[in-house]
N, C-alpha and C positions, 0 to 999 in steps of 0.2 A: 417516494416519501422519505428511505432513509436517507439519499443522498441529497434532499432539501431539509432534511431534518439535522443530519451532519455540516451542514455548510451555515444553520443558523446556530450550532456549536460550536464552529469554530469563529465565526464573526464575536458572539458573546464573550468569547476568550478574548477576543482582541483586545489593546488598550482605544481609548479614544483618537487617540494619535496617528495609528496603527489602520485604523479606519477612515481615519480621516484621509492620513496619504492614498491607502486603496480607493476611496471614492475620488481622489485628484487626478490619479493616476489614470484611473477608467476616463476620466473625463478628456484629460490631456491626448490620451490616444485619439478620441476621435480629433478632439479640437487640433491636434500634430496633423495628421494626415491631412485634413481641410487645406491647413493653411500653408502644410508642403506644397499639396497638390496644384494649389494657386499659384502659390510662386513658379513651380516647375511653368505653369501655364505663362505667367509673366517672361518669365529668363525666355521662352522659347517665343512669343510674340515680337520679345524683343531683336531676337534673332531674325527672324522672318521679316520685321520691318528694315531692318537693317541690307538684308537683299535686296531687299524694292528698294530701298533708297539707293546704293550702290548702282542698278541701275537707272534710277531718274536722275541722275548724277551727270551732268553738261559734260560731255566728248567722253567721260568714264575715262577707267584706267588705258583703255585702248588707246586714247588718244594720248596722254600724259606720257603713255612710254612708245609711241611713235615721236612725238617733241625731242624726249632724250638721246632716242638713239640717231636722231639725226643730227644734236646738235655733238654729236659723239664723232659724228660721220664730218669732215673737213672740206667733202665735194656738194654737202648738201642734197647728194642724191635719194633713188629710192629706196626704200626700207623692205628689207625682208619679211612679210607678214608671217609666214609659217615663224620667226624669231620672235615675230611680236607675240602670237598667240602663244611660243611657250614662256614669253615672260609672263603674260597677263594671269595664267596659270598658276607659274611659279609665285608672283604678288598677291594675287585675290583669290585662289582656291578655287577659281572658275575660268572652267573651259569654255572658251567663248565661241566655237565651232558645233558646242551640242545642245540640246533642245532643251527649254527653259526650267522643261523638270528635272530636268540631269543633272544641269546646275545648282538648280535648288537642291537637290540633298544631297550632292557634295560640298557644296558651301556650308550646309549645316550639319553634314557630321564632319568638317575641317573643324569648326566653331568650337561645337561641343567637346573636342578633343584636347583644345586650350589652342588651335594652329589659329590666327588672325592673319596668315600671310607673313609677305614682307616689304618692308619699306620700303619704298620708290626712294627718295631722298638720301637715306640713312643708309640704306644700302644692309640693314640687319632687319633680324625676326621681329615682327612687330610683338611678341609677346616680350621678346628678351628688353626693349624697348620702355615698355610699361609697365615691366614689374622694378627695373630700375628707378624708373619713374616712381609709382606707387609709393613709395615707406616714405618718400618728401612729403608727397601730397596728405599723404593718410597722419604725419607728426605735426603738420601745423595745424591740422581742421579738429583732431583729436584733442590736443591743446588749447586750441579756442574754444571749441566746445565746452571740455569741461571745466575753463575759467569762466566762460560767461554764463555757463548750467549754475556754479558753483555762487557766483555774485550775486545772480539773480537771485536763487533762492534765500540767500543770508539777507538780500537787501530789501528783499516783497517780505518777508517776514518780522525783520525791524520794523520798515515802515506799517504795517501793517498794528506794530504795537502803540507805536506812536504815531497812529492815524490823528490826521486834521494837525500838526505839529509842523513848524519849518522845517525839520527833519524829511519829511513825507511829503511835504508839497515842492520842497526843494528837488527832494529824485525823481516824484514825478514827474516834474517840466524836464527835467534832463533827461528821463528814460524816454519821453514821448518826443522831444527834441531829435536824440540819439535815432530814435527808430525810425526817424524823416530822412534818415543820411543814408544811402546808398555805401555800402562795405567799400567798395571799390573806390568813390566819391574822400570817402576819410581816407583811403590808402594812398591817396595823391596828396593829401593834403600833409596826410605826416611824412609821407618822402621828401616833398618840399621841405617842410619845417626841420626836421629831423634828419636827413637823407643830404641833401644838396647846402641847406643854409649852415647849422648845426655842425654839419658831420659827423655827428653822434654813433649813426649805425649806416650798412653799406646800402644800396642803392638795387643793385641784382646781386644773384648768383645765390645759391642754398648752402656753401661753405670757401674758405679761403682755401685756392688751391695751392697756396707754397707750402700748406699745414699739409704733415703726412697723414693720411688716414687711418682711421685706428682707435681705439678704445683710450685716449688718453687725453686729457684735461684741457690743451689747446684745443683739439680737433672738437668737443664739446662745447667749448666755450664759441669758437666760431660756427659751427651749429646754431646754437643757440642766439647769436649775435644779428647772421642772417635772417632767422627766423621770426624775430623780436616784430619787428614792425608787421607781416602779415597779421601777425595772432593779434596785435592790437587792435588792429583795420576791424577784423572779425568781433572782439571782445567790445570795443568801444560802440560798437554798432549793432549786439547781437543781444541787447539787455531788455529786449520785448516781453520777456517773462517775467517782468518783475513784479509789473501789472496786473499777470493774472496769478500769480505767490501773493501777492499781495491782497488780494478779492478770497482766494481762498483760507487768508491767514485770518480775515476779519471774520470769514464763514467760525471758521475754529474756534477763535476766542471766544464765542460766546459758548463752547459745549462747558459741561461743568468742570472737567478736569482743571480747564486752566484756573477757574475759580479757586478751586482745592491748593493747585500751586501757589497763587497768589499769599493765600490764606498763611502757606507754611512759609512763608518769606522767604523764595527761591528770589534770586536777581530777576530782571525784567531783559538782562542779554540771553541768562539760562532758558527761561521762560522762553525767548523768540525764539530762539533757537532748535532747542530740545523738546520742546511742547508741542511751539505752534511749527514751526518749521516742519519737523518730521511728521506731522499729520496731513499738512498742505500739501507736502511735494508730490504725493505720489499719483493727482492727476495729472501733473506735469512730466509724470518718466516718458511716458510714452513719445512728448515731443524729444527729447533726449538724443535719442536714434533716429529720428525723423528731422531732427535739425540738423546732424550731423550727414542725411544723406542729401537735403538742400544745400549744403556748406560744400557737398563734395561736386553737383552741377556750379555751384557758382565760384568753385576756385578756378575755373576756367579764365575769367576777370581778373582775380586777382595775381595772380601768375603772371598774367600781362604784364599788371602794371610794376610790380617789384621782378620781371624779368626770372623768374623764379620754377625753374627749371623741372615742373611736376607733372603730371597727366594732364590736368588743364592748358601748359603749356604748349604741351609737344598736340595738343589736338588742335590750337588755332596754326601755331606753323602748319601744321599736314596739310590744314586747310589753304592757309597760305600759299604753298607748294604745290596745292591738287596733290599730295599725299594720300591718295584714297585709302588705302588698306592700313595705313595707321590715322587715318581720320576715323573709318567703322569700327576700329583696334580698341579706340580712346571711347567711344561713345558706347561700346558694348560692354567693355571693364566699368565706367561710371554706372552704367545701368544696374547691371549685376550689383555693385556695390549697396546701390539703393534698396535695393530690392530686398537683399539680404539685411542692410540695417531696420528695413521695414517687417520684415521676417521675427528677425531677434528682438524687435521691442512689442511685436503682438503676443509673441511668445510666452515673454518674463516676464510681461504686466501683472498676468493670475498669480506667479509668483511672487513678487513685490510687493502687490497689494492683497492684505488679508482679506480683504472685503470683497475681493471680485473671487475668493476659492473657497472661501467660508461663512457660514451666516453669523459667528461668532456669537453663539448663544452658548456654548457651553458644552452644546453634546458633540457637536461639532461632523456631525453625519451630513452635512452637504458639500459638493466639492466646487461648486460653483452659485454661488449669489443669482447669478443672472439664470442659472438652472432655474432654482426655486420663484424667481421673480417671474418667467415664465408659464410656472403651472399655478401660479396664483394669479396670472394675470388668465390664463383659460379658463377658471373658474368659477374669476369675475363674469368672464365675457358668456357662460353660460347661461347664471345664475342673472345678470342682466338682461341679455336676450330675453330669457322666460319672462320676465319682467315687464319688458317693452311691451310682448308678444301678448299678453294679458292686459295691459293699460290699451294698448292700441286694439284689441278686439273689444275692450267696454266702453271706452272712451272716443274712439277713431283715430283720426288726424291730429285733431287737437291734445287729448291727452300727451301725446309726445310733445307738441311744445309746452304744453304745462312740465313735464317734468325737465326737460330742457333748464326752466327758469327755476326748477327747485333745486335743482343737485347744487348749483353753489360753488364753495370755492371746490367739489368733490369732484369736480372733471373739469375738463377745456369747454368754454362753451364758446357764442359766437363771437366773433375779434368786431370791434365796431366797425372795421370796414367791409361785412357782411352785411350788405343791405338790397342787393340784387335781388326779385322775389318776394320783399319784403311789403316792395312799394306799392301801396295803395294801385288801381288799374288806371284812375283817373289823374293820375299826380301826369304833371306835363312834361313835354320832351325838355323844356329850361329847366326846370326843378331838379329833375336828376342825374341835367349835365352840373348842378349847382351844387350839387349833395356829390356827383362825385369828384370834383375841381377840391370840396373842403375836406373832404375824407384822403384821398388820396395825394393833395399835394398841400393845402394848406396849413394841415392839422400836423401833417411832417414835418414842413418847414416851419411852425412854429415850436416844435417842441426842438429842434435843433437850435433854433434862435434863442430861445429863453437859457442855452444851455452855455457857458461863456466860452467852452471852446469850438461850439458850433458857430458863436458867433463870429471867433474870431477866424476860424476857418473860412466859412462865409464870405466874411469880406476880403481875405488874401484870395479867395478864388473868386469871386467877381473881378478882382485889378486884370485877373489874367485873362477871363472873359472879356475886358473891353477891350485889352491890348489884341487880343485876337480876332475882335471881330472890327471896334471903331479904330484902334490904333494904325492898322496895315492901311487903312485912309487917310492917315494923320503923318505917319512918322516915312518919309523917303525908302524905298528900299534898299538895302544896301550893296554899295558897290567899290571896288576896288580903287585905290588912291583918291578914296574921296577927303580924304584928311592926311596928317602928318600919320607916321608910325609911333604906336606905343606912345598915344598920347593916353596918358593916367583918368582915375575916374574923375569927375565932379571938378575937373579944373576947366575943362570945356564947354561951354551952354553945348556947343553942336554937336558935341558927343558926350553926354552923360556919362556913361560906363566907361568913355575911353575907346580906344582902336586897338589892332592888331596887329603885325609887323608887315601887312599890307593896306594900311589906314583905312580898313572897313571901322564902320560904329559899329562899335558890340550893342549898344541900344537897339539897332534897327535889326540885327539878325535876331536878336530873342524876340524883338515883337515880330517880324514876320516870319519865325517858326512855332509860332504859338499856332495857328490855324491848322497846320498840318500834326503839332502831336496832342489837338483835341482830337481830329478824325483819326488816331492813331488811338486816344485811347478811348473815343466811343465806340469804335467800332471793336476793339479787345475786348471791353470789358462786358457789351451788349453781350458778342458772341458768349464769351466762358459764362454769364450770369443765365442768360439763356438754355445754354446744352444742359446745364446743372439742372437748373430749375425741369427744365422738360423729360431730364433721364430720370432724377431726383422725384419724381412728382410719380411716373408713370410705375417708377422700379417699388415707390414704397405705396401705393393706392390697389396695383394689379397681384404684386407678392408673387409668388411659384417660378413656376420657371423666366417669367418676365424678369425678374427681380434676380434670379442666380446668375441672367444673360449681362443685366447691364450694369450689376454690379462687380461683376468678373470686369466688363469693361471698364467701370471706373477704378479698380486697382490696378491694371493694366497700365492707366493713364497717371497714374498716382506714383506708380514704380519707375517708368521711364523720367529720368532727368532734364526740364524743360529747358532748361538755358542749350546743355549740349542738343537736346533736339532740335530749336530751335535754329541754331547756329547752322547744323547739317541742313535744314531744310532751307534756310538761306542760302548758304551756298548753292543750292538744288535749282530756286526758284527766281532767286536774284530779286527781290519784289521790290519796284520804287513807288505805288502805289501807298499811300499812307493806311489806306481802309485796307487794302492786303498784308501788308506790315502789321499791323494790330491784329488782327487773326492768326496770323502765324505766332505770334509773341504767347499768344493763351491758347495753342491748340491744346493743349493738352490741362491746361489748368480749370477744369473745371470738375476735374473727379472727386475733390475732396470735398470740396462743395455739393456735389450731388448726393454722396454720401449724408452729407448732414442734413439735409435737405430730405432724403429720404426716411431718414430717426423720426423728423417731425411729424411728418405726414402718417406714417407707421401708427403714431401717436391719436393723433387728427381726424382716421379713420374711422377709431374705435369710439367716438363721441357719439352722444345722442341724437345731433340734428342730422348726419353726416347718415344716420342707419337709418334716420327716420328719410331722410333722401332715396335713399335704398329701395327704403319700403315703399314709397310711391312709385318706384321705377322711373327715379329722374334718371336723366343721361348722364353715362360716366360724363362726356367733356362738360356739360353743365355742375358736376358736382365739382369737379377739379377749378369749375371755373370759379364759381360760385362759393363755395366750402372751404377747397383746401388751399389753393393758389393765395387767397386773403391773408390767410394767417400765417403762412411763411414771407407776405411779402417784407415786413421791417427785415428779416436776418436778409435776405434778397438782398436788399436797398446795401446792408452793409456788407456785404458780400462783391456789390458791384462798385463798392468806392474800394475796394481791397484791389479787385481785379485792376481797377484804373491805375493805382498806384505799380501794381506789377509791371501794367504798360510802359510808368516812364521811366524805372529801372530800367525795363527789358529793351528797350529801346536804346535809350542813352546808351546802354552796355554795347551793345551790336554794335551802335554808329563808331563808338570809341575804337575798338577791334576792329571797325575798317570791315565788317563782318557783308554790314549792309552794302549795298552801292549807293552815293549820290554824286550828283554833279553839283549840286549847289550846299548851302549852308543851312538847309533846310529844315534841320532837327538840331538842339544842343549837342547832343552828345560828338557831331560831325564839329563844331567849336571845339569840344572838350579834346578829338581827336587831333586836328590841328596845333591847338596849342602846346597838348601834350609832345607830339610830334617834331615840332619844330622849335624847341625851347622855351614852352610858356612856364617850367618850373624851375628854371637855370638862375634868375635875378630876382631883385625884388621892381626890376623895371617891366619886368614882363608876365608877373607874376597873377596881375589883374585879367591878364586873357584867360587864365586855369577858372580864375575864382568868382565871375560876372556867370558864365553856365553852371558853375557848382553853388553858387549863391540861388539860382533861378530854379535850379531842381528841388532842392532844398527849400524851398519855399510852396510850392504847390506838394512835394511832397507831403511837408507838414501841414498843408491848409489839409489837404484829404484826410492823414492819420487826426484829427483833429475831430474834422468831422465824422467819421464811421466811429471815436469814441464818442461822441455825442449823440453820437445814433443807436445805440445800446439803448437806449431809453424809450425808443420804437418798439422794445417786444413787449411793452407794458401795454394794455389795452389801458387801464385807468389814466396813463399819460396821456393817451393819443384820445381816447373822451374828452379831457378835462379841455383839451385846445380846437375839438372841432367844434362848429356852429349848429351843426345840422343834425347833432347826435341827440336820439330821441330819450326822455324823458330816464324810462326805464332801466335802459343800458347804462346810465348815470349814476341812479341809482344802484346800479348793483354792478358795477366794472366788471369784462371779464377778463378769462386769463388766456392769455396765449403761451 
């Protein structure tokens, strides 16, 4: 008693402040070691996959350094294996004579020690390698970052004041435009323009090497000079957040404060800026360091194409080279990076935002928001319960849909496309193929229609639907000197777009690679919408250990960097299959998504009809079917036109890097490659080969980002009412909410 009597006199002493940090502090421990402890779990899965991939890796280092050492050898004879295996050693930290567990943990306490091996190629430490590397890569994505962090927020916060104004409709179409362009796509486009026409800025290399190195005003300025066009590539194409600074800036305006500023006749820059700006941003920190460890898989790209000498660079040579051990070198350091920028923005978000560590009422004794929203949300769900449990023992069955229809806008209730169960016993096997044709496809596609950028998405993606399915009947396949070279666009009926400097139509290879990167990106995007949906569904309905299991896996999958995984797993598997090819492009991109998918449902559970399900002892897969599946599907829908568009990045990107194999011209990005390759960005005579594939991505890119914004209007049940045929009476009257 005195020493809980004692500890509430010294608490009373405390100032508010003083308490406050203690209750943050207590909090941060545990929430620290959680989120250590994950990561530790990440950095080391990432390590472990990194072995298996090493050995699914075609001929392995084994093979690579029996090639060398023969081409070393002048008689072409046999090779000394016992030489081989203590190179293999010395390169990969594996002994390739001992048993598969011996290897395994000496490869991973090599890892953990910072040893990566050594170069095959380079002939040095693959660590000494990539930390030279590293400060390139890490000054241009740092820079881009925080200039297009920095844009975004000044210019979603303008527009945002000056909603519905040529100011704001102007940046929209250029932010939504911008965000149809693949990073890499504009880095070509300004080498050309700026690079080879221009000669404004250099072309490769990350500094002039006549300049001595050193802290002084040249060697800065050529820094700087080289660097200029990457960060653009990245800034001019990285302004996706403007849209959602902007959504949150309109949220703000209406709280009173801004009113009160108005009142006292602050400017309306002051106002965007310092009002609404600084209250907006801070949902957006989190992407911050999340964008920056995207930026750090996809400099891989761009290094390519300005030749720019970073981590991304030296990991497609290794590949190039069968470099193994600074291929796992590059792909292990990216990982790491990720993980750790994911790390420090789950971290400092509680700090950043007052709201997520404080309830800000004044006494200021809670140290987390989401603490308290928890034991209020247990509360609820007791003091409901009892609730239920007393209506349904007076009332039965029915009482629960009565209260169902009385709580109002006070919970989630059913989404309109909840009608399984509902239907009468005698309704016919037509009727409810009727009811679900309008609910599930009709009622979508007209509310994306009715919406102008739906629409016009819609019809850029039909052109490319016919060319892929009526066109490959219509238009010659293409073939080699079937025309003059570098015959220009629109001067020819028989080549529209013009030729190549082997007189193929560029016409006929985009229409007959349209077929193969539709089955590239349905079968991508099925797969990532699918795992989401099914880990997503099961991790937030089941909760306990289900839910610690496979949401550790979806940060796992979240942390590893998709581009360089990919690229390893390409090299691994070689895949020319198009439906293989799209699965590999999104193995990994469906964590985030399952995550959020998991919020809702979490959500979805705790409703009325979802318990009253319960209580009858429906079947779980009935209730997932029926219940919760319905009401995530609109975010679903736009989840899967996201995934689609990652496909034709992801793709294009590969084919351009030479990453993929083909034999034929069968994907844009193997044009993009060619051209690029063979001087399609040297004249302005040949300049039409670069810009016919970059014109063609850019076009369905922006019909999709088009339509998944028009699809935001999906999670309205009162929209998706108002456009079905089949939606009953009641549901009409009283919309609900998803």
């Amino acid at each position: 008693m005195t020493d809980g009597a004692d500890s509430t006199e010294r608490r009373d002493q405390q100032s508010p402040i003083q308490r406050w940090l203690q209750s943050l502090l207590t909090f941060f421990q545990g929430y620290l070691i959680r989120r250590l402890l994950q990561a530790m779990i990440t950095v080391y899965a990432v390590v472990t996959l990194s072995f298996v991939l090493i050995r699914l890796l075609p001929g392995g280092p084994v093979e690579s350094i029996v090639v060398r050492l023969r081409s070393q050898q002048r008689s072409g004879g046999s090779v000394n294996m016992n030489r081989v295996r203590e190179l293999v050693e010395a390169y990969t930290n594996i002994t390739p004579n001992q048993p598969i567990y011996v290897q395994y943990v000496d490869y991973v306490t090599a890892v953990l020690q910072g040893d990566f091996g050594q170069s095959i190629s380079f002939q040095e430490p693959v660590v000494s390698i990539l930390l030279q590397a590293l400060p390139w890569t890490l000054f241009v994505l740092s820079v881009s970052v925080l200039v297009s962090f920095t844009l975004s927020i000044s210019l979603g916060a303008i527009m945002a004041y000056k909603e519905k104004t040529a100011l704001d409709i102007g940046l929209s179409t250029y932010t939504t435009i911008s965000s149809s362009i693949p990073y890499y796509i504009a880095g070509i486009l300004m080498l050309y323009f700026f690079g080879y026409q221009l000669e404004l800025f250099p072309t490769s290399g990350r500094v002039d090497a006549s300049i001595p190195a050193g802290f002084n005003v040249d060697f800065v300025v050529s820094i700087l000079h080289h660097a200029a066009l990457p960060i653009l590539s990245f800034v001019l194409t990285g302004l996706g957040a403007t849209l959602s600074m902007r959504a949150n800036s309109i949220r703000v305006l209406g709280e009173d404060y801004i009113h009160v500023a108005q009142l006292r006749g602050l400017s309306p820059r002051l106002i965007s800026l310092r009002y609404v700006g600084r209250n907006a941003i801070l949902p957006l920190y989190t992407g911050l360091l999340l964008t920056l460890a995207l930026m750090l898989g996809g400099s891989v790209v761009m290094e390519q194409v300005f030749r720019y000498p970073g981590i991304g660079y030296f990991l497609i040579e290794a590949i190039r080279s069968r470099d193994y051990p600074l291929m796992m070198g590059g792909f292990l350091l990216i990982s790491v990076g990720v993980t750790a920028s994911m790390f420090i923005a789950d971290l400092t978000y509680g700090l950043i935002d007052p709201r997520t560590s404080s309830e800000g009422n004044g006494n200021n004794n809670s140290s987390s928001v989401a603490l308290l929203r928890l034991v209020r949300r247990q509360v609820r769900r007791v003091l409901k319960s009892s609730s239920e449990s007393d209506q349904f023992i007076d009332g039965g069955t029915s009482s629960i849909n009565d209260q169902s229809s009385q709580e109002g806008d006070t919970s989630l209730e059913k989404s309109v496309f909840q009608f399984e169960g509902e239907q009468d016993a005698s309704t016919s096997l037509r009727e409810r193929l009727f009811r679900m044709f309008d609910v599930y496809i009709y009622a979508p596609f007209m509310v994306l229609w009715d919406d102008i950028r739906g629409k016009i998405g819609i019809l850029i993606l039909a052109i490319y639907i016919i060319a892929g399915s009526v066109g490959v009947w219509l238009v010659t396949p293409p073939s080699v000197n079937e025309g003059p070279a570098y015959v220009l666009p629109f001067q020819n009926s028989g080549y529209p777009f013009g030729t190549d400097n082997s007189g193929i139509d560029l016409f006929a290879q985009m229409v007959h690679a349209t077929p193969t990167m539709f089955q590239m990106i349905l079968a991508g995007a099925i797969f990532a919408t699918g795992m989401a949906m099914l880990i997503g569904t099961l991790s937030g309905f089941k909760g306990g250990f289900v839910d610690s299991v496979l949401m550790t896996l979806s940060d796992i999958s979240i942390a590893i960097p998709g581009l360089p995984l990919i690229i390893v797993l390409a090299a691994i598997f070689q895949p020319q299959n198009p439906i293989l090819v799209g699965i590999i492009l999104t193995v990994n991109a469906w964590g985030g998504t399952a995550r959020a998918i998991r919020s809702q449902v979490l959500t979805i559970r705790e409703e009325s009809y979802v318990e009253a399900s319960r209580t009858m002892s429906t079947p779980t897969s009935t209730i997932i079917s029926s219940d919760i599946v319905p009401n995530v599907a609109p975010y679903i829908l736009i989840q899967f036109v996201e995934q689609s568009r990652a496909v034709i990045f992801g793709s294009v990107a590969l084919y351009f890097l030479g990453v993929l194999p083909f034999t034929t011209t069968s994907n844009w990005g193997v044009v993009l490659n060619q051209a690029y390759s063979q001087g399609g960005l040297l004249t302005l005579a040949t300049i039409h080969w670069i810009l016919v594939p970059v014109v063609t991505i850019m076009l369905l890119s922006m019909a999709l980002t088009l339509i998944a914004q028009a699809a935001d209007a999906l999670t309205s049940p009162q929209v998706r009412a108002r456009h079905a045929k089949t939606t009953d009476e009641n549901t009409e009257a009283e919309p609900t909410k998803v």
